[in-house]
N, C-alpha and C positions, 0 to 999 in steps of 0.2 A: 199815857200812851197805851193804846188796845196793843191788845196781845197781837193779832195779826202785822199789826206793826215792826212791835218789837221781833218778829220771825221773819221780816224783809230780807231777802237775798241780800249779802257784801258785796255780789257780781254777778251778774249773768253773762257767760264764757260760752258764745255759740262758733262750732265747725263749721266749718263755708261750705263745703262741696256734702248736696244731701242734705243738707240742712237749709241754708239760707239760697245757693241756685244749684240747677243740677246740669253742674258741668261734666260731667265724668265722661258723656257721651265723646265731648271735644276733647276731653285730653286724652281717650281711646283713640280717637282720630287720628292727631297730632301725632302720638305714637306708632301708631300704624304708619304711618307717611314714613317718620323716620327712620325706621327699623326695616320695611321692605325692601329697598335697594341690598340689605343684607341676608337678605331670602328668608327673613319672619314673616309670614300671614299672620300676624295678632287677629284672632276674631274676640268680638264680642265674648261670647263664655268665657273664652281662656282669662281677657282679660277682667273680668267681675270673677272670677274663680280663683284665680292666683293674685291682682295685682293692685285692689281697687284698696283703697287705703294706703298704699306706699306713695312715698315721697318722688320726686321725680330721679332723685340720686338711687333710690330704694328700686324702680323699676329697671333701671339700666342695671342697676349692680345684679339684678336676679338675671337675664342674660347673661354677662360678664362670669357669673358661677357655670355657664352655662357652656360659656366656648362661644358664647355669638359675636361678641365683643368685645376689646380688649379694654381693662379697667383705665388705663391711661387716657381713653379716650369718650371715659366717659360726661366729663367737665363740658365738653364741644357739643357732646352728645345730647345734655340736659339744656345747654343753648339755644340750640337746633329747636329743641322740641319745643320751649320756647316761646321763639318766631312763631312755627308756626299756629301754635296754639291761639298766638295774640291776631292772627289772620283768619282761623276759622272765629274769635269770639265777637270780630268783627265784623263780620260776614251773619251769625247766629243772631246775636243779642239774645242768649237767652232768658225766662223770666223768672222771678224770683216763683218759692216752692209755695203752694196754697199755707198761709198763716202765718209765713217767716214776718209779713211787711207788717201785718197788724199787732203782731209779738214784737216785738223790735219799737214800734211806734208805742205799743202800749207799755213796755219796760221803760223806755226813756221818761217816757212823761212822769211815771212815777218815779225820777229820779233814781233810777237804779245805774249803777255802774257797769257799764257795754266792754265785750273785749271780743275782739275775733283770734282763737288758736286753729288752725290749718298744718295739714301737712302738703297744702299748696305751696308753690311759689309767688312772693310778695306781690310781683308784678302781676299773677294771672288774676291776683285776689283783687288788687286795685282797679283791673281791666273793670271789675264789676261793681265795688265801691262806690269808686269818682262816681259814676255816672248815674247810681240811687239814692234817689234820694235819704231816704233812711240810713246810706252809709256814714253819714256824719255821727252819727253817734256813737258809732264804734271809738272807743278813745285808746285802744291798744291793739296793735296787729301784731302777734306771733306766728312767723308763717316757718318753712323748712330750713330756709337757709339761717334761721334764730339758733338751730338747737343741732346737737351734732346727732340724735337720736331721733328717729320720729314714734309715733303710736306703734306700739301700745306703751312706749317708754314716759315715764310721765314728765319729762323736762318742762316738754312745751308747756304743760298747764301750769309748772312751779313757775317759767319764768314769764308767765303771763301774769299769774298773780303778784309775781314782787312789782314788774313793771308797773301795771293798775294801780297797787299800792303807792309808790313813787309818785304818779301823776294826783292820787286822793290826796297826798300825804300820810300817809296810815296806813299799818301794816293787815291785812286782810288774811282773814279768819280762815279756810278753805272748805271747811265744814261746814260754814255758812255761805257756798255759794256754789251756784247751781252751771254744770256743763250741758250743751243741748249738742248731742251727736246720733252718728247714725248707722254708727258701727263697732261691734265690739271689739276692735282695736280701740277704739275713740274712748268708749264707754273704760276699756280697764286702765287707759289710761288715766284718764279724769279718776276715776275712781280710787288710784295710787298714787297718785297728787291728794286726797282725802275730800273730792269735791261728790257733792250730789249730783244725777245724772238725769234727763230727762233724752230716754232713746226713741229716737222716731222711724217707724218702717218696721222692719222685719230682722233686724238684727239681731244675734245672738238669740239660745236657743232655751230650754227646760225654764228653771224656776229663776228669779232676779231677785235681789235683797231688797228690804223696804227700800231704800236712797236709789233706786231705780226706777224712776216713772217710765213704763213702754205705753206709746201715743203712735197710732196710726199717723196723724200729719201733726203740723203745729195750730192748726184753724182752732181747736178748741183749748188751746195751753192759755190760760189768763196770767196774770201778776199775783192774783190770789193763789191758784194752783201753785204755783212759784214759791209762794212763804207756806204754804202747806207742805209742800216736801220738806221745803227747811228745815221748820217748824218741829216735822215729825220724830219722834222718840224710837220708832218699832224698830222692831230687829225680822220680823219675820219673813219667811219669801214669799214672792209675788209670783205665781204662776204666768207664763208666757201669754201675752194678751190680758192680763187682769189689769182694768184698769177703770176710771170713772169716769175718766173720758170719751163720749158719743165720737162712734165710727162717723169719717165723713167722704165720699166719693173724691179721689183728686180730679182735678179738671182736668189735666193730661199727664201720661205713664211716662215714663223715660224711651218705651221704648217705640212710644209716637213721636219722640221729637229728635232721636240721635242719628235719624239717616246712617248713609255707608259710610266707610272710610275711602277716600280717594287714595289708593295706593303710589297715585303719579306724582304723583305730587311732593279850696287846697289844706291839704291837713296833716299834720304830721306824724309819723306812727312813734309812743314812744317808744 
């Protein structure tokens, strides 16, 4: 067995939102709809500023600290938003990130073991699953309502890894297996679960520890890069943007595809 082999990812644990599509726009939306009638304006900034990375329970509970809200009613609240989320993603379709689909097709085929962790809701992650192709390979979804903590807290990635293991039969290494996220919430999460990290965008700031790949998009991330991180022994830091991965243009920015917010307004997971 060549060594590259024997350095094979135990799993490849990819974020949904930012990673695989970029819905953040729509659940900005969604939120804004439902919080207006309560006299919030959510714009854009405030929301990528304070709230982009919390769970749906996480963004009503930051009002709720706030007096906008009352906490009781926050359950109806995350419903709400919900619906209408599952109406703008119907209306959107939006499309997968440039290199999530070729990453994703190229892990599977080399037999690597697929897990989606999200501090989405199960259903808004499904809205986009079912309907790609490539979603089938995912063979574990941990989404928000799995864990009582979200990112940076590393639940989600422990209990995505026992789950995965259950479905292999075997218990999985976390050392040997790589998180693709997009935020350093995501990142310290993954990283206290004891997985390696491969950060996409602009997240998190100064220098990164070697188990830290930062990658502009996922267009150039291979299955080799992949056991290379694994693989890798260093201990030293990565200065912010070092990386050997070739810069690549994305076809479209986030903020071409997220329009306003309208203030009026089969597989089984284990």
């Amino acid at each position: 067995m060549s060594s590259a082999r024997k350095a094979a990812p135990e799993a490849v644990v990819f974020d949904f939102d930012g990673v695989l599509f970029d819905t953040e726009p729509l659940h900005w939306r969604a939120f804004a709809r439902v919080l207006a009638p309560r006299g919030v304006r959510l714009t854009w900034e405030e929301y990528t500023r304070e709230l982009i990375g919390y769970d749906d329970r996480g963004v009503f509970q930051y009002f709720a600290e706030r007096g906008i809200v009352r906490p009781r009613e926050i359950p109806d609240l995350v419903a709400e938003k919900g619906r209408v989320f599952a109406r703008l993603a119907a209306e959107a379709r939006p499309r997968p990130l440039p290199g999530a689909e070729t990453l994703v097709q190229e892990c599977a085929a080399a037999g690597l073991p697929l897990a989606v962790c999200s501090g989405a809701a199960r259903q808004d992650i499904r809205l986009f699953l079912d309907r790609w192709e490539p979603g089938r390979h995912f063979q574990v979804v941990v989404a928000a309502e799995d864990v009582p903590a979200g990112k940076p807290d590393p639940a989600g990635y422990r209990l995505t890894l026992r789950r995965l293991g259950r479905v292999l039969g075997r218990v999985l290494d976390a050392a040997r297996a790589v998180a693709v996220e997009d935020t350093a919430a995501g990142m310290e999460a993954a990283r206290r679960a004891g997985l390696k990290v491969v950060l996409v965008g602009e997240a998190g700031e100064g220098e990164l520890p070697a188990e830290v790949l930062p990658v502009p998009t996922l267009e150039r991330v291979t299955v080799s890069r992949l056991e290379a991180l694994v693989g890798g022994s260093g201990r030293r830091l990565r200065k912010r943007g070092e990386s050997d991965i070739v810069p690549e243009r994305r076809a479209q920015t986030a903020d071409e595809e997220r329009g306003e917010p309208d203030h009026g307004g089969g597989r089984a997971d284990a």
